[in-house]
Rosetta silent file (secondary structure, phi, psi, omega in degrees, C-alpha in Angstrom):
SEQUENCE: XXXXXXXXXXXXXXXXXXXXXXXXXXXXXXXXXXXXXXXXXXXXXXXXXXXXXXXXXXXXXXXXXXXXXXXXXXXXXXXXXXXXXXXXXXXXXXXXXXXXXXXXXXXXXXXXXXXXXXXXXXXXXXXXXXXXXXXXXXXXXXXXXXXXXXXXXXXXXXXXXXXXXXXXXXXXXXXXXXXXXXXXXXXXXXXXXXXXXXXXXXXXXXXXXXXXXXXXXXXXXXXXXXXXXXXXXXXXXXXXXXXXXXXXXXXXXXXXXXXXX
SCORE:     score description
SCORE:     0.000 S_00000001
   1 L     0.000  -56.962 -170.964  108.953  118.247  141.569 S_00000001
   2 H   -71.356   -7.349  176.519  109.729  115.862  138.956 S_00000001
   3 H   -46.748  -55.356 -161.980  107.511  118.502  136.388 S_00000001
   4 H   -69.626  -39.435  171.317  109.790  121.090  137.538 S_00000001
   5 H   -53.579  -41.941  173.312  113.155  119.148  136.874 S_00000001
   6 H   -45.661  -43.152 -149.182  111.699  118.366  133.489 S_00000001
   7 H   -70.618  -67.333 -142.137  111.182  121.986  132.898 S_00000001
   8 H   -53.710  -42.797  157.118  114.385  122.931  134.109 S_00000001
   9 H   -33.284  -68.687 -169.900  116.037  119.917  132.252 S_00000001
  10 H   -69.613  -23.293 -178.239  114.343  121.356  129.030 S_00000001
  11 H  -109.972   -9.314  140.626  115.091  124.319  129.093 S_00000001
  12 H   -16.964  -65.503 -160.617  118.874  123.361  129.657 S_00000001
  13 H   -88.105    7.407  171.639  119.036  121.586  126.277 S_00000001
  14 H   -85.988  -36.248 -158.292  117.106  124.869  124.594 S_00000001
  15 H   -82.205  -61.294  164.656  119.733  127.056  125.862 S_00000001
  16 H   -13.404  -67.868 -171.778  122.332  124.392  124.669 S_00000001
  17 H   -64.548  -38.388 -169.746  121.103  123.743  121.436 S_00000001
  18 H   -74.342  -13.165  165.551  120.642  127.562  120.790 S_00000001
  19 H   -79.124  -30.155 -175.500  124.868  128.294  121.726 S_00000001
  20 H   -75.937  -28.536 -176.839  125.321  125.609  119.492 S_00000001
  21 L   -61.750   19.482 -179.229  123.463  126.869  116.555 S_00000001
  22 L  -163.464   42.738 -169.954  126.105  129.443  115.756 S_00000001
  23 L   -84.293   27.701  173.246  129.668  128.091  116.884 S_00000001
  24 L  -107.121   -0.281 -174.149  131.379  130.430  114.175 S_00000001
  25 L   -70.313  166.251  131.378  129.842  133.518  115.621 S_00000001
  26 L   -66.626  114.311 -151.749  131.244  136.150  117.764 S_00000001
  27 L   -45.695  -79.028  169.253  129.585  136.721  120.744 S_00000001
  28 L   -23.119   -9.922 -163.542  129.410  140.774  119.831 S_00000001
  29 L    97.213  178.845  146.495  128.282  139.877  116.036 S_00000001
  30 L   -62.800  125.927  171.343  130.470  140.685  112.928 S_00000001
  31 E  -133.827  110.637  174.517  131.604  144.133  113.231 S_00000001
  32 E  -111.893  146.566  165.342  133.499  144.311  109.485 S_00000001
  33 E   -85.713  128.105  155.788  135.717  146.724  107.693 S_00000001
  34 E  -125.157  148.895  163.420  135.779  147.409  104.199 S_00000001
  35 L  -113.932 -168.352 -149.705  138.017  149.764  102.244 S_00000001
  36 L  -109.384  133.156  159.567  137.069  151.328   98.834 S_00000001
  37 E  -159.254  119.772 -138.801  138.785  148.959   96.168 S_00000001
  38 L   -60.376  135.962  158.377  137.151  148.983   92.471 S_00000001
  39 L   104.585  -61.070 -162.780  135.122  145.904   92.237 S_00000001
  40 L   -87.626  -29.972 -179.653  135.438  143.894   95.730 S_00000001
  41 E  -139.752  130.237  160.728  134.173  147.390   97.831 S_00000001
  42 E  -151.872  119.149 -169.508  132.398  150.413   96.292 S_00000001
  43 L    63.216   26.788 -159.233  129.695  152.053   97.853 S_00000001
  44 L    68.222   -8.326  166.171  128.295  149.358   99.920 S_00000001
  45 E  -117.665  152.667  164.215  128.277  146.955   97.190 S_00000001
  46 L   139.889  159.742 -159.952  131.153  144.435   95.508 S_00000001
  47 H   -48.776  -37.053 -171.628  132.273  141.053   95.737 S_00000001
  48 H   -89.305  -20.316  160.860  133.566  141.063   99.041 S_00000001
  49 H   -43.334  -62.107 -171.221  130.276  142.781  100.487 S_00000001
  50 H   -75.563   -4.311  156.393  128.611  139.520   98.898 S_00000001
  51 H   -46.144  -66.665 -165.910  131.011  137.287  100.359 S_00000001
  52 H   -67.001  -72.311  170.435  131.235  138.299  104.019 S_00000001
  53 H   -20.972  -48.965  173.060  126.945  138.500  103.391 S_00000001
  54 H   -85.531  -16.711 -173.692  126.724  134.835  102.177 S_00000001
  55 H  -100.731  -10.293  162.403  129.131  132.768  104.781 S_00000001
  56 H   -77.924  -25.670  162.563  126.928  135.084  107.649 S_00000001
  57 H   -59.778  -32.803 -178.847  124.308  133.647  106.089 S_00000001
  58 H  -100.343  -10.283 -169.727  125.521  129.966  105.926 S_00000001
  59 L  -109.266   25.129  177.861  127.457  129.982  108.970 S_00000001
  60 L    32.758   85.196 -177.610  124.235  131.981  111.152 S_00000001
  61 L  -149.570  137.544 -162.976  125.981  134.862  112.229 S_00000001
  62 L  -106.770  129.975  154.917  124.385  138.479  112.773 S_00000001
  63 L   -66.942   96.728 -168.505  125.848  141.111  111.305 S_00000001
  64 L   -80.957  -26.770  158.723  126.283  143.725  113.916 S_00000001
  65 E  -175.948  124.250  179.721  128.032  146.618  111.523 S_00000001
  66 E  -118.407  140.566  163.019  130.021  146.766  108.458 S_00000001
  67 E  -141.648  176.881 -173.150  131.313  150.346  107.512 S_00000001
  68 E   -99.859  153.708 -162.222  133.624  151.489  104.963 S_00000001
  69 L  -143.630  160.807  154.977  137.321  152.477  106.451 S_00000001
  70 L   -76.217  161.567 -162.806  140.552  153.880  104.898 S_00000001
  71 H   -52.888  -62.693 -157.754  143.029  150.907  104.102 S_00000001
  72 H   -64.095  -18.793  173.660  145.432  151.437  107.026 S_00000001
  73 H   -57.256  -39.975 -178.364  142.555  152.222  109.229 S_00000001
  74 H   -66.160  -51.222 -175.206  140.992  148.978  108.947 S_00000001
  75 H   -73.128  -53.964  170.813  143.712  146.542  110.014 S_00000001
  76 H   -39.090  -53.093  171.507  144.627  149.459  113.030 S_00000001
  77 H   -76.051    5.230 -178.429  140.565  148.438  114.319 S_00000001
  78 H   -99.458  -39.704  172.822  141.195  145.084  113.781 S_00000001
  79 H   -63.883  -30.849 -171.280  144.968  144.734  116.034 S_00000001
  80 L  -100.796   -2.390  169.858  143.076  146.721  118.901 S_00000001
  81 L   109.598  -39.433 -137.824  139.598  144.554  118.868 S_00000001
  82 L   -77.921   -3.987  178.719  137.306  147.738  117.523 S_00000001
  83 L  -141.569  133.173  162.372  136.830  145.449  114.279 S_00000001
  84 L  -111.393  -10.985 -157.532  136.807  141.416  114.211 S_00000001
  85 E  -156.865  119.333  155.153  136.214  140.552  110.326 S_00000001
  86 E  -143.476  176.396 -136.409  138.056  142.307  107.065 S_00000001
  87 E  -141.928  137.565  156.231  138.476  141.748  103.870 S_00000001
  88 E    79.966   33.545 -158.813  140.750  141.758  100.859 S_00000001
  89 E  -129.592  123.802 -178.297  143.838  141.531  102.779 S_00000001
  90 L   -83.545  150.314  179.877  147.136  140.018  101.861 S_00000001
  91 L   -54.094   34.151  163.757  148.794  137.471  104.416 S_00000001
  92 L   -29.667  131.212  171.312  151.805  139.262  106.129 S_00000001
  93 L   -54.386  -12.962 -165.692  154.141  137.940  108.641 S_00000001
  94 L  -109.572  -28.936  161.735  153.396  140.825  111.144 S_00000001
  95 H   -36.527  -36.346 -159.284  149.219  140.553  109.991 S_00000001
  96 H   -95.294   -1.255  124.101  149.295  137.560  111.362 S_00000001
  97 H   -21.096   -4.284 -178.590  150.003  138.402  114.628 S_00000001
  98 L  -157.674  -18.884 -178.608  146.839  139.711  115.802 S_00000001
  99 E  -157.741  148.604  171.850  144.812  137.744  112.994 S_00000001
 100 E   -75.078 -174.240  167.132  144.342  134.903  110.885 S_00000001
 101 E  -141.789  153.251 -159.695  143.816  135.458  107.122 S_00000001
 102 E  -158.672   93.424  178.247  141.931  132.908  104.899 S_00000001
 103 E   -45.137  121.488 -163.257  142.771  133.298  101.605 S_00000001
 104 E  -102.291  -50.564 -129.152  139.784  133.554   99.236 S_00000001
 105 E  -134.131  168.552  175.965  141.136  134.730   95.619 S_00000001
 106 E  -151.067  149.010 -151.412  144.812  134.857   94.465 S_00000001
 107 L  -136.013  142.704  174.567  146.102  137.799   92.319 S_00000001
 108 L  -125.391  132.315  150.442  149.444  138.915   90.148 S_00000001
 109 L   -29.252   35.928 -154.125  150.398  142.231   90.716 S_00000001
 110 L   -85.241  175.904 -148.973  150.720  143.298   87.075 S_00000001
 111 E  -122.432  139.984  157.345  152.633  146.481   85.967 S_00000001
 112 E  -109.832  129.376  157.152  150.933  148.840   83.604 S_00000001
 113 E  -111.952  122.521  159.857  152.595  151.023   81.088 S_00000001
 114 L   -25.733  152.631  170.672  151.583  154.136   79.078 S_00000001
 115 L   -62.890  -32.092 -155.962  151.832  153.072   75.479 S_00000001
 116 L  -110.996   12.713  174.692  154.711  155.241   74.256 S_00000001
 117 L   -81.190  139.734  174.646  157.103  154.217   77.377 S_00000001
 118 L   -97.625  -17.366  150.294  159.738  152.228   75.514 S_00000001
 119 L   -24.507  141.166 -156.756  161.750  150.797   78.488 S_00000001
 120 L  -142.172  -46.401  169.818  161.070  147.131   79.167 S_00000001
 121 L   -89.378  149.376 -153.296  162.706  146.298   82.380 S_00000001
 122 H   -67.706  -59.684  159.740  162.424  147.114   86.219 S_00000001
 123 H   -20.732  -74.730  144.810  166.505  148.181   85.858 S_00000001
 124 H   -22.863  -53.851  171.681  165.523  150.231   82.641 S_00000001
 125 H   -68.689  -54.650  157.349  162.534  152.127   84.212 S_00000001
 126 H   -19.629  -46.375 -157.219  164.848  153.085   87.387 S_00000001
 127 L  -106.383    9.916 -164.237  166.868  154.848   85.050 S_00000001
 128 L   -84.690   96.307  149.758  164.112  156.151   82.326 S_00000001
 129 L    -5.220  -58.670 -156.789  163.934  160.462   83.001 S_00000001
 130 L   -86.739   16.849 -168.063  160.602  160.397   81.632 S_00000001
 131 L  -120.902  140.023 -179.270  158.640  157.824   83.975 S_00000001
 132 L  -130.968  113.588 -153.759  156.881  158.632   86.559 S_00000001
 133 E  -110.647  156.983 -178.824  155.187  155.712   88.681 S_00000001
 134 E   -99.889  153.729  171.496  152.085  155.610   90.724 S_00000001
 135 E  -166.975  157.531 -169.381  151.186  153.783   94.022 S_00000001
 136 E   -96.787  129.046  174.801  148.023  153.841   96.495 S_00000001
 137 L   -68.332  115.887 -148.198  149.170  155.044   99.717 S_00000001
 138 L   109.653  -41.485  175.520  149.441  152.134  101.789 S_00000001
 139 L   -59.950  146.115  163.713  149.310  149.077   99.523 S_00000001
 140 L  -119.496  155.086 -157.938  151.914  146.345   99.818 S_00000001
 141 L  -113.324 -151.593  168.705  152.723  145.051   96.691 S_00000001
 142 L   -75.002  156.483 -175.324  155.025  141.873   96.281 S_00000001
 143 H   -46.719  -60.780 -171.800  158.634  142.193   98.357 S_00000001
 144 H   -58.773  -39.460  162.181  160.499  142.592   94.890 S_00000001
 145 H   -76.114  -22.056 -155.578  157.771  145.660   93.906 S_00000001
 146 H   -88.104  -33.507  160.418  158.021  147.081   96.977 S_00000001
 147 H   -44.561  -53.327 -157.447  161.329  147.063   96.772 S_00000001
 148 H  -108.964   28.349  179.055  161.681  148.475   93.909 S_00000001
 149 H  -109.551  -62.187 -171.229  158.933  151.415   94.798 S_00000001
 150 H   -48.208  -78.328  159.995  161.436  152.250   97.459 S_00000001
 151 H     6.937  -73.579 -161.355  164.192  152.388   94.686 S_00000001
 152 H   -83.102  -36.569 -177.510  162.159  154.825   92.400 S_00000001
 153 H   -83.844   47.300  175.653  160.925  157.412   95.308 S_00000001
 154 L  -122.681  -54.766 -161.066  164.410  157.682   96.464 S_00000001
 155 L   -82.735   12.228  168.878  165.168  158.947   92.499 S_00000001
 156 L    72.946   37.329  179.367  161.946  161.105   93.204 S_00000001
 157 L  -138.758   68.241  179.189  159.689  159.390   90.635 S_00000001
 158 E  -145.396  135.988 -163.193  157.176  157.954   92.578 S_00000001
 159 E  -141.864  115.922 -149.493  153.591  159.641   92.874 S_00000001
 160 E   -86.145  125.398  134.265  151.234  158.633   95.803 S_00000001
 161 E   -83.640  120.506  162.717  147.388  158.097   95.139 S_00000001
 162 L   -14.668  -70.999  177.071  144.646  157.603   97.146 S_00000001
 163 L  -132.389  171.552  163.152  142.963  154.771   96.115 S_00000001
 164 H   -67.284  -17.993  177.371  142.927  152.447   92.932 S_00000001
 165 H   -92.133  -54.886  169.887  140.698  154.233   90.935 S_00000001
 166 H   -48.356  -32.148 -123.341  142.564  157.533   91.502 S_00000001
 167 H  -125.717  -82.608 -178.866  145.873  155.579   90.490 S_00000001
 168 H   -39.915  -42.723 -164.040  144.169  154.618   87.335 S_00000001
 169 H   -73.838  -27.104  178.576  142.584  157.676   86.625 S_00000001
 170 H   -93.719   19.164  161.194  145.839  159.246   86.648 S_00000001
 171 H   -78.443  -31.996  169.903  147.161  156.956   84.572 S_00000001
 172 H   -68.247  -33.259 -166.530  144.927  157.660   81.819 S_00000001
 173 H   -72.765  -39.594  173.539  145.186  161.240   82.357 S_00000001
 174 L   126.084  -25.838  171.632  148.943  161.273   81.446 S_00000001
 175 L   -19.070  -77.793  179.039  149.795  161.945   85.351 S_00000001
 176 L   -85.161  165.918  138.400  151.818  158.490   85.733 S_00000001
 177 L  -136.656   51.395  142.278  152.891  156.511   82.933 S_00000001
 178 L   170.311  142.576 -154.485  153.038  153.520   84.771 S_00000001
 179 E  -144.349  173.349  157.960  151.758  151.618   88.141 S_00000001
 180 E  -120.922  146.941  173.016  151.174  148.103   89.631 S_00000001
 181 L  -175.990  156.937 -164.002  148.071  146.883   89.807 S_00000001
 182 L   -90.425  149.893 -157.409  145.295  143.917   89.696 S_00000001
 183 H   -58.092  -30.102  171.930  143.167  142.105   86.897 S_00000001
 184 H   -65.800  -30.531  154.850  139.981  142.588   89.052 S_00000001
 185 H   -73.122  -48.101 -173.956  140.638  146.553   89.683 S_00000001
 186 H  -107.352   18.847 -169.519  141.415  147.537   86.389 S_00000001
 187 L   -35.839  -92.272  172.015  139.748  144.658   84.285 S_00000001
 188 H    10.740  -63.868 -170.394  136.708  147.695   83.967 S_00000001
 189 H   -58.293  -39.778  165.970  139.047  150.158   82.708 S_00000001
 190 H  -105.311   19.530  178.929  140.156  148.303   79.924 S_00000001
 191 L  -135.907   39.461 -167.861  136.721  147.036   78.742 S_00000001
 192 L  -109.026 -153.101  167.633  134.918  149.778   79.563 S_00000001
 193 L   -52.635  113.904 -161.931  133.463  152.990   76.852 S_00000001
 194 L   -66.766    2.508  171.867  136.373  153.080   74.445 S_00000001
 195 L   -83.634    4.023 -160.507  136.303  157.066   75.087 S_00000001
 196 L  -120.411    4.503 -166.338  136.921  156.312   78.649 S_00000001
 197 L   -84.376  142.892  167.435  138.855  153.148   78.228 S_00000001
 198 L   -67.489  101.605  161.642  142.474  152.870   79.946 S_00000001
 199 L   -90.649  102.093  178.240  145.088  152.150   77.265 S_00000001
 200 L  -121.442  158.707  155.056  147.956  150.392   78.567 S_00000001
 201 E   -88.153  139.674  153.644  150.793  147.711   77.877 S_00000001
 202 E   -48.223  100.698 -167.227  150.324  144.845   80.218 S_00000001
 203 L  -109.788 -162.576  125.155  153.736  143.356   81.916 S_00000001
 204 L  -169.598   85.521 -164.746  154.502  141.079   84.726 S_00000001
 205 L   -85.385  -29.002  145.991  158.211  141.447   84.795 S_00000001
 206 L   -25.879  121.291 -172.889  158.321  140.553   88.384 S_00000001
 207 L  -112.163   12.843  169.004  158.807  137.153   89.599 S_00000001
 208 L  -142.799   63.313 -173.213  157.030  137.356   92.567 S_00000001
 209 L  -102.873   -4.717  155.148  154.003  139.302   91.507 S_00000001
 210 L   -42.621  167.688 -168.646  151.220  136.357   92.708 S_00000001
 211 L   177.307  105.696  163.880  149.674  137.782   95.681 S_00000001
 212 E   -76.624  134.986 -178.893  147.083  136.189   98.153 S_00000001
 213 E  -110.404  121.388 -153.235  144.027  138.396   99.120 S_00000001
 214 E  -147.603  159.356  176.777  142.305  136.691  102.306 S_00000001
 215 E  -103.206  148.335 -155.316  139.565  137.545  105.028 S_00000001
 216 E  -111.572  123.100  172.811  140.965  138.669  108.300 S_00000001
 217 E  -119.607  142.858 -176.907  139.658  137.186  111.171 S_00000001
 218 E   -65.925  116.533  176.119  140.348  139.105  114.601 S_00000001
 219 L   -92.570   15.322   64.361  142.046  136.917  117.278 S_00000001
 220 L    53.017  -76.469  143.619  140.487  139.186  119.435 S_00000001
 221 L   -48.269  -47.332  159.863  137.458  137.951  117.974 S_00000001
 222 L  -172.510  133.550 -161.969  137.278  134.904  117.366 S_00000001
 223 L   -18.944 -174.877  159.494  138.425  131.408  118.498 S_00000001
 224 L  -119.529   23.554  165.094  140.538  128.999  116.351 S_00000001
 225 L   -99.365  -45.144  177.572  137.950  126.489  116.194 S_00000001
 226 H   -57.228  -34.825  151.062  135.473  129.543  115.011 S_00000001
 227 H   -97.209   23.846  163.965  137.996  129.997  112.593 S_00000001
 228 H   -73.710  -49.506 -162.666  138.316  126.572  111.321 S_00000001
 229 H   -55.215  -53.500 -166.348  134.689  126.844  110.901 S_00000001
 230 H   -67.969  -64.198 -151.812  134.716  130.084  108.478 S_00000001
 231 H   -51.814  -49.940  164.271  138.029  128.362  106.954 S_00000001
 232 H   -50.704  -30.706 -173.545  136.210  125.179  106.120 S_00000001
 233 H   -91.539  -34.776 -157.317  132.999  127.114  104.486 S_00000001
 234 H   -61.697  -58.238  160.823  135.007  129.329  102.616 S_00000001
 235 H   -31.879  -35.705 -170.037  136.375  125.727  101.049 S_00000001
 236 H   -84.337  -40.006  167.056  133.064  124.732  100.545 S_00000001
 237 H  -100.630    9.269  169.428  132.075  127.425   98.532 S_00000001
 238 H   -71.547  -39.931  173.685  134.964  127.473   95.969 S_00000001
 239 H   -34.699  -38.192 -170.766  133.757  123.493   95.972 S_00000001
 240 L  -117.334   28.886  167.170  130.273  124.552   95.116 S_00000001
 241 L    72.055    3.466 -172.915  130.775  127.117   92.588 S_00000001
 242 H   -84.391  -68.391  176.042  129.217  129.859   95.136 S_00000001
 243 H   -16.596  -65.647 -175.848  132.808  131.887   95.134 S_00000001
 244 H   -53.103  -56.728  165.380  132.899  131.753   91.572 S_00000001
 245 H   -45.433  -46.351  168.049  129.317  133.140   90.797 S_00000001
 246 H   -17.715  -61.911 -151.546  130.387  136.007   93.535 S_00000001
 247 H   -94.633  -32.133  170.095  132.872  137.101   91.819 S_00000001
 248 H   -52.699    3.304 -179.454  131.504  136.803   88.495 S_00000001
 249 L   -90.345   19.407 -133.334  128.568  139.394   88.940 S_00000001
 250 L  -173.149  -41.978 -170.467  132.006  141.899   88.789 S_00000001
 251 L  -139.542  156.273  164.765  134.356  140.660   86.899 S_00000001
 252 L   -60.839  175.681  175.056  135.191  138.380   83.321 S_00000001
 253 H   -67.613  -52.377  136.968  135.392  135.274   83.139 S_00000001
 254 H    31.057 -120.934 -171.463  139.020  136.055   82.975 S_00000001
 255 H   -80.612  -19.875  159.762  139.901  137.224   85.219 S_00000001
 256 H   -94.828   15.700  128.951  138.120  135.074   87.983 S_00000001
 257 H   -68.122  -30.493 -177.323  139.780  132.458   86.496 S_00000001
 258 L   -83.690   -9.588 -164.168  143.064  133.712   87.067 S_00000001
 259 L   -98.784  -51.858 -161.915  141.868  134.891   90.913 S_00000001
 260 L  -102.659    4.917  158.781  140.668  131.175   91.774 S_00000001
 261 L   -17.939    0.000    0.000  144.041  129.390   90.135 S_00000001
């Protein structure tokens, strides 16, 4: 008898210790989203692939599926449960309603111009005949760009891309002559093969063109002690220089200075 109460005892505190060994997990796993964004998702690889990959590692959590998603798709599985963990997502009052977000990197919006637009101001560009601006179908910019994206496709000079790299490419191409967009998407573009390089001026005329980019945890998903847990590691590795190396297999020096501000 008392043999079996030992056992019984013992194997209590196994099964204990083994719920404890993971109290950031989900029960279900990780089931993550990514969308295609130059640098942080391309192909299965980019900084936020090695992100999500190292805090499952330190926080012992099994990855049960990451797939690639279209932008708006991803946060739509994440409000109905079909996703708990995404990436690369700015903090919105209505986001946060169905999920926390835990800012890793911080970003300014900047505005690229073709070389030969001569206009200088968001007021100026409204009114310039020849400009024609780009935007990725879906992104939210800052309030004040978004605004003023409304503004210009009302005067019919607004031209929707797919993704950031389409947005670029048709900036080079002569498409656009001018977009908003961030140092970690087109950093590449302008340091790349000077026949291939993106020649632009650089602006940031905007005064609210800072932007946080954060990982979306599913409330769905998981607790708000589980996400204390991720919130706390995530601290831990800007503290220990792992965040920084991330992003630096990707990006200058730069520009993931200007990300971790």
């Amino acid at each position: 008898m008392i043999k079996r109460l030992s056992a019984l005892l013992c194997l209590h505190a196994a099964t204990a210790m083994a719920g404890a060994t993971a109290p950031a997990c989900p029960a279900e796993g990780l089931k993550v989203g990514y969308y295609p964004t130059a640098t942080a998702y391309e192909g299965g690889k980019g900084y936020d692939v090695d992100l999500v990959h190292e805090l499952a590692r330190r926080l012992d959590c099994k990855i049960r599926e990451e797939r690639e998603y279209p932008r708006l798709r991803v946060l739509l599985l994440v409000q109905h449960g079909k996703l708990n963990l995404a990436t690369s997502t700015i903090p919105l009052h209505k986001r946060l309603r169905y999920a926390w977000v835990l800012p890793y990197t911080r970003d300014r919006n900047m505005t690229l111009l073709n070389p030969a637009v001569q206009s200088k101001t968001p007021e100026q560009w409204l009114n310039d005949p020849k400009l024609k601006w780009g935007a990725v179908i879906g992104y939210r910019n800052s309030p004040l760009q978004d605004h003023f994206l409304q503004q210009m496709a009302k005067r019919d000079k607004l031209i929707c891309a797919a993704n950031e790299e389409d947005l670029l490419a048709m900036l080079r191409s002569g498409s656009i002559t001018a977009a908003f967009s961030q140092p970690q998407v087109y950093d590449h573009w302008l340091n790349g093969q000077p026949r291939a390089r993106l020649k632009v001026k650089v602006m940031d005329p905007f005064r609210d063109s800072s932007l946080e980019n954060g990982l979306v945890l599913s409330h769905r998903g998981f607790t708000e002690r589980q996400m204390r847990v991720w919130r706390d590691e995530l601290g831990k590795m800007r503290e220990d220089g792992s965040l920084h190396r991330i992003l630096r297999k990707y990006l200058s020096e730069d520009s993931v200075r200007g990300m971790l501000e």
